[in-house]
Every structure is written in C-alpha cells, then in structure tokens.
SEMIKE-212660 format. One line per field, with one value per residue: chain; z, y, x of N, C-alpha, C, CB in turn; residue number from 1. Coordinates in steps of 0.2 Angstrom, whole numbers, plus 5000, padded with zeros to 4 digits. Glycine has a CB too. Example, Ala and Ser with C-alpha at 12.3 -4.5 7.8 and 13.67 -1.06 7.14 Angstrom:
<rofis>
chain <- [A, A];
n_zz <- [5039, 5035];
n_yy <- [4972, 4989];
n_xx <- [5066, 5064];
ca_zz <- [5039, 5036];
ca_yy <- [4978, 4995];
ca_xx <- [5062, 5068];
c_zz <- [5039, 5039];
c_yy <- [4984, 5000];
c_xx <- [5066, 5064];
cb_zz <- [5045, 5029];
cb_yy <- [4978, 4997];
cb_xx <- [5057, 5070];
n <- [1, 2];
</rofis>
This chain:
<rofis>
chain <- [A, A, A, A, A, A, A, A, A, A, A, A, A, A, A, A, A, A, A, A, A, A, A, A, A, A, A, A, A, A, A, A, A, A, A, A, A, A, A, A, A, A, A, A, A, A, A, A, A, A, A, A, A, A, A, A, A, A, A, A, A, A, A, A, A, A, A, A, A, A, A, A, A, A, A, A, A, A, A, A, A, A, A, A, A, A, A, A, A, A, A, A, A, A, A, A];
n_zz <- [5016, 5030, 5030, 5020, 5022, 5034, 5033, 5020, 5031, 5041, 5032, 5033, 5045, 5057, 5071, 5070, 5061, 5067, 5077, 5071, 5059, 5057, 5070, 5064, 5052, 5058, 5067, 5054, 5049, 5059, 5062, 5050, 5049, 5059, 5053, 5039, 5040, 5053, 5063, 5079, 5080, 5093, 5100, 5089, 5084, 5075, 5065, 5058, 5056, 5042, 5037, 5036, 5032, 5030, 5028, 5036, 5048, 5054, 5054, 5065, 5076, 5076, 5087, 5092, 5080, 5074, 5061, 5045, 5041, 5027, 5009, 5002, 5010, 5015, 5004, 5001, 5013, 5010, 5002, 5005, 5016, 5006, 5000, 5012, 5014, 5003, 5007, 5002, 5001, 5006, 4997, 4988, 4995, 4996, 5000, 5015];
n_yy <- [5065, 5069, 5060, 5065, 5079, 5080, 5077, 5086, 5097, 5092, 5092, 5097, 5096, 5092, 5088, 5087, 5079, 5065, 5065, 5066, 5063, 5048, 5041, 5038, 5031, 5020, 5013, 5008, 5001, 4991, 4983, 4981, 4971, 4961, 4956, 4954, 4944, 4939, 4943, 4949, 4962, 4965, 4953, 4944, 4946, 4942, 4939, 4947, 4957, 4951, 4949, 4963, 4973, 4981, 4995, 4998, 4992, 5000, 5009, 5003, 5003, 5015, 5026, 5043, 5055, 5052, 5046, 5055, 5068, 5065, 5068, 5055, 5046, 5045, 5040, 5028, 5022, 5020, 5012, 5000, 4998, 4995, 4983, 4974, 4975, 4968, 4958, 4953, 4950, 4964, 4975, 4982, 4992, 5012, 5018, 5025];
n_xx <- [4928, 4933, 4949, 4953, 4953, 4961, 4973, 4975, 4978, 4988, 5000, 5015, 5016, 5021, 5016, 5005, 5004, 5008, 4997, 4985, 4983, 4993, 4986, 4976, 4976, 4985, 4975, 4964, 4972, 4976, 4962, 4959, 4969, 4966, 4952, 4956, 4964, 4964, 4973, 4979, 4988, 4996, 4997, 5001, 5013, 5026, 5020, 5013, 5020, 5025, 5013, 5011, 5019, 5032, 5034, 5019, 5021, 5029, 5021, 5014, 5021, 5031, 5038, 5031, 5036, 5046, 5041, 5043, 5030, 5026, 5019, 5023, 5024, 5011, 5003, 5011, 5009, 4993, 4992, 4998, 4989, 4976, 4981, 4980, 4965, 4962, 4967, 4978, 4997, 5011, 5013, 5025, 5035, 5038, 5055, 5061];
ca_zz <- [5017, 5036, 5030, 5016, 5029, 5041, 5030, 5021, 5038, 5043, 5030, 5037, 5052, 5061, 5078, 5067, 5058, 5073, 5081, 5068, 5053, 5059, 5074, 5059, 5047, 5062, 5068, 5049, 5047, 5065, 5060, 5042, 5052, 5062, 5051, 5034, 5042, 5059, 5066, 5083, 5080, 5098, 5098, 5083, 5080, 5070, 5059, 5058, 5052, 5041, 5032, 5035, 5027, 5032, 5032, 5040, 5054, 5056, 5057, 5070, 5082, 5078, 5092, 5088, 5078, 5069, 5053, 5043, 5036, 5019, 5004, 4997, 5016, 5015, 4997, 5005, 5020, 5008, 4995, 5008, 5018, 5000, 5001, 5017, 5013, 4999, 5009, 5001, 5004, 5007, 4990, 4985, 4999, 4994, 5003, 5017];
ca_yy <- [5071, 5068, 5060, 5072, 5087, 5079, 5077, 5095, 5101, 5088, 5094, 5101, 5100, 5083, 5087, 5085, 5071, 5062, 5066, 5064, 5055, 5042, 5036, 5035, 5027, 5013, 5010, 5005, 4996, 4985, 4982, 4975, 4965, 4956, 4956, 4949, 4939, 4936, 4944, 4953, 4965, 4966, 4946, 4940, 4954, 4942, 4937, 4955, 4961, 4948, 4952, 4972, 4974, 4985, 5002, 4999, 4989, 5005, 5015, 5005, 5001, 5018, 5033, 5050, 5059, 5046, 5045, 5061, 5067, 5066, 5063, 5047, 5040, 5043, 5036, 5020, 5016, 5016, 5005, 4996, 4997, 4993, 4977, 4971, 4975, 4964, 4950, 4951, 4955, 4971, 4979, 4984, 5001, 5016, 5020, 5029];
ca_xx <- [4931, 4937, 4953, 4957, 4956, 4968, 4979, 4979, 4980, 4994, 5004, 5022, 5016, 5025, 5012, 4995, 5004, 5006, 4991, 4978, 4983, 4996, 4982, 4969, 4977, 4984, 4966, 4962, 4977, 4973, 4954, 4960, 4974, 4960, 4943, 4956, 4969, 4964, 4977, 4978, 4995, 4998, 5001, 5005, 5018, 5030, 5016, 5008, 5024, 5026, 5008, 5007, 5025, 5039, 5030, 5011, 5025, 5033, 5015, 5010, 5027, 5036, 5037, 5028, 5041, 5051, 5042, 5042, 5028, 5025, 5012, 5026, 5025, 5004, 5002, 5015, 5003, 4986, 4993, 4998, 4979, 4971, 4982, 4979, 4960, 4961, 4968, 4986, 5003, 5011, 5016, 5035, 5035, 5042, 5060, 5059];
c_zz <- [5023, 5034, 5025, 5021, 5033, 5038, 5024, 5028, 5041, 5039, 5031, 5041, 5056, 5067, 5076, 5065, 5061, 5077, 5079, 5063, 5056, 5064, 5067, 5055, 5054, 5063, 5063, 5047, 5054, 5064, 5053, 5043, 5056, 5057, 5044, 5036, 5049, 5064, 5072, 5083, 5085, 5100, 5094, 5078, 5075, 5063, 5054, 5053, 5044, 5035, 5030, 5031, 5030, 5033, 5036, 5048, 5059, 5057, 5063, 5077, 5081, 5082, 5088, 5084, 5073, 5062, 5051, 5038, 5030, 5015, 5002, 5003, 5014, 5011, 5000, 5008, 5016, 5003, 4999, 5012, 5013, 4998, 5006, 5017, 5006, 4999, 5006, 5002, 5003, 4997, 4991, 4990, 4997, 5000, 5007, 5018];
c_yy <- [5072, 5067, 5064, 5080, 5085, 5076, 5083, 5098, 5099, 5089, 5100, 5102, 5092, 5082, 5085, 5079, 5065, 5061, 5066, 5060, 5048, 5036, 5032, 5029, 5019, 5011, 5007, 4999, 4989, 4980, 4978, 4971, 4959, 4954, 4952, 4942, 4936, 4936, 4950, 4956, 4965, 4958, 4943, 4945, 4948, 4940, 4943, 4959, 4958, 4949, 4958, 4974, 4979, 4993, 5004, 4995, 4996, 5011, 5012, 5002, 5008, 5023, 5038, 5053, 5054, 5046, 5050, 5061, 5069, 5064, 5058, 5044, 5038, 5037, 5029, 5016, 5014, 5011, 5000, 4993, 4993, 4984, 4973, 4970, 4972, 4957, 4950, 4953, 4960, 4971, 4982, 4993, 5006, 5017, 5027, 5036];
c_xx <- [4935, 4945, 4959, 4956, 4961, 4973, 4982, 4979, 4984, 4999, 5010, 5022, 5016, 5020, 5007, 4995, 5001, 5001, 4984, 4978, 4987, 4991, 4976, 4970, 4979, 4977, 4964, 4967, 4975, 4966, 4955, 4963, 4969, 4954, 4949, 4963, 4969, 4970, 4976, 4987, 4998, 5001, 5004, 5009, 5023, 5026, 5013, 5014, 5026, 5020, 5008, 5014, 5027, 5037, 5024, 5017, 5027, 5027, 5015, 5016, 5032, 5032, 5035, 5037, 5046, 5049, 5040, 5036, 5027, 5020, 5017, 5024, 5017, 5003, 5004, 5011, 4993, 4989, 4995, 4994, 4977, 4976, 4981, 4970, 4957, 4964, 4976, 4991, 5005, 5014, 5022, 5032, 5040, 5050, 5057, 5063];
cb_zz <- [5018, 5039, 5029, 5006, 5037, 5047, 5027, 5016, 5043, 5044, 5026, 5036, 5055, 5065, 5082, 5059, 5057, 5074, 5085, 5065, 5045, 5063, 5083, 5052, 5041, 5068, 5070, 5043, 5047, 5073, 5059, 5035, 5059, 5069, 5049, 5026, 5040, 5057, 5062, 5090, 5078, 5103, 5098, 5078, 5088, 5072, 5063, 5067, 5056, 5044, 5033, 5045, 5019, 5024, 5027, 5034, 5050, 5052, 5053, 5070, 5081, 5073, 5095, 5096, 5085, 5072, 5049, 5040, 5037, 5016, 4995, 4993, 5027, 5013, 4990, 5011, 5032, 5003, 4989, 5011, 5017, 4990, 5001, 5023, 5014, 4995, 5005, 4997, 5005, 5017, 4988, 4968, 5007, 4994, 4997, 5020];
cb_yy <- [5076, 5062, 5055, 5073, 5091, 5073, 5071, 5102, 5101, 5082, 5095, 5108, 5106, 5084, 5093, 5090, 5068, 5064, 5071, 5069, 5057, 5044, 5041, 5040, 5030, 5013, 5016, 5010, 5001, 4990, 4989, 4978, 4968, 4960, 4965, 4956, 4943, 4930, 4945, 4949, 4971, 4969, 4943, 4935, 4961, 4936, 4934, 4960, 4963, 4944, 4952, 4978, 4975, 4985, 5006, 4992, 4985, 5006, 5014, 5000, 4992, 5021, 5035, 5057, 5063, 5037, 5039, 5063, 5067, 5063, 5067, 5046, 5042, 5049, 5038, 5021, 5024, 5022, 5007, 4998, 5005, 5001, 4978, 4976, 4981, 4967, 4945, 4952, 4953, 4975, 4986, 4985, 5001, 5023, 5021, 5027];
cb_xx <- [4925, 4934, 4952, 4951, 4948, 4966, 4979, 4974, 4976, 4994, 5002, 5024, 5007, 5035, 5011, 4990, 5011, 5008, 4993, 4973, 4988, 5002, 4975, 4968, 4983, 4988, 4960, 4960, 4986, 4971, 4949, 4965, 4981, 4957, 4936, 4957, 4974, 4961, 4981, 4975, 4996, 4994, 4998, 5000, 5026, 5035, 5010, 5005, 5030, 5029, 5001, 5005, 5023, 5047, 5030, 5000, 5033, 5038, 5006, 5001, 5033, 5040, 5044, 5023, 5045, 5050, 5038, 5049, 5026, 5028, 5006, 5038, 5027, 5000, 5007, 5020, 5001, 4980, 5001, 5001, 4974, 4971, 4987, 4982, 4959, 4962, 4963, 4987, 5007, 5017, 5013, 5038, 5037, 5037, 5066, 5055];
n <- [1, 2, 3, 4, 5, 6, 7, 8, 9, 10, 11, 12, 13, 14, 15, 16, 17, 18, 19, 20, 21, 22, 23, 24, 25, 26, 27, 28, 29, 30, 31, 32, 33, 34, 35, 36, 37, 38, 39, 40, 41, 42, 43, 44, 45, 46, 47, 48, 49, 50, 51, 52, 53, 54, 55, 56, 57, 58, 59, 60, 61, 62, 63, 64, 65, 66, 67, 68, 69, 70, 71, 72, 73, 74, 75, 76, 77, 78, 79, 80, 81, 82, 83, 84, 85, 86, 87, 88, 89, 90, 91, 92, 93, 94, 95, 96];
</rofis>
C-alpha cells in the first residue's frame, strides 16, 4: 500500500514526485544493483549504467525536476526494477 499512496499522491505534483517516489524507487533500484549484480552505483557507474539501462541511470544521476512525472516513466523504472531483480538486463525503455 505504501508505494501505491505515494504515487496517487505524486500524481501532477513534480515536488511529491521528487521527494517520495523517485528516492523510493532509487533506494530499490541501488539494493538490487548491489545484492543481484554486486554492484556499488557510486563506483562502478560505467558498469551500473550499462546493467540498470538508460532510464533507472537517469533515476539515480538526474537532478530533482528533470524527469517529468508520469505513470509511462513509473511503469519504465518497475519493468526496469523486476529486471534487475531478476538478474537481467534493462528491458527495451519507454521514450522519454
């Protein structure tokens, strides 16, 4: 329930995005980069971007405000999560 409230509540609203979903989801996305690939994203950034794929890259290196939100970016970064959490590489990402 946690993640589905903070994300109807982050809907249209770019400050909540930022400030409740985007940390969330990076934190799961950093903890799947270490526990299935034994990757530290703060070190092995050419590696990390090179598993986590073009949009979880841009969860966890862009500035507040840069990625707009949306449910196609959300959807993007779990399909992207449920990859990483199954050990494989990133999935074809939606355009952003």
């Amino acid at each position: 329930h946690t993640l589905e409230l903070r994300l109807r509540a982050a809907e249209g609203d770019q400050d909540r995005f930022d400030q409740r979903v985007r940390p969330y989801c990076a934190a799961i996305a950093v903890e799947l980069l270490r526990q299935r690939h034994g990757l530290d994203w703060q070190v092995d950034r050419d590696r990390v971007e090179a598993v986590a794929g073009a949009g979880l890259w841009l969860l966890l290196t862009s500035p507040p405000g840069e990625i707009p939100a949306s449910r196609a970016r959300l959807a993007s970064w779990i399909r992207e999560l449920e990859a990483l959490a199954a050990g494989a590489g990133p999935p074809n990402p939606l355009p952003a």
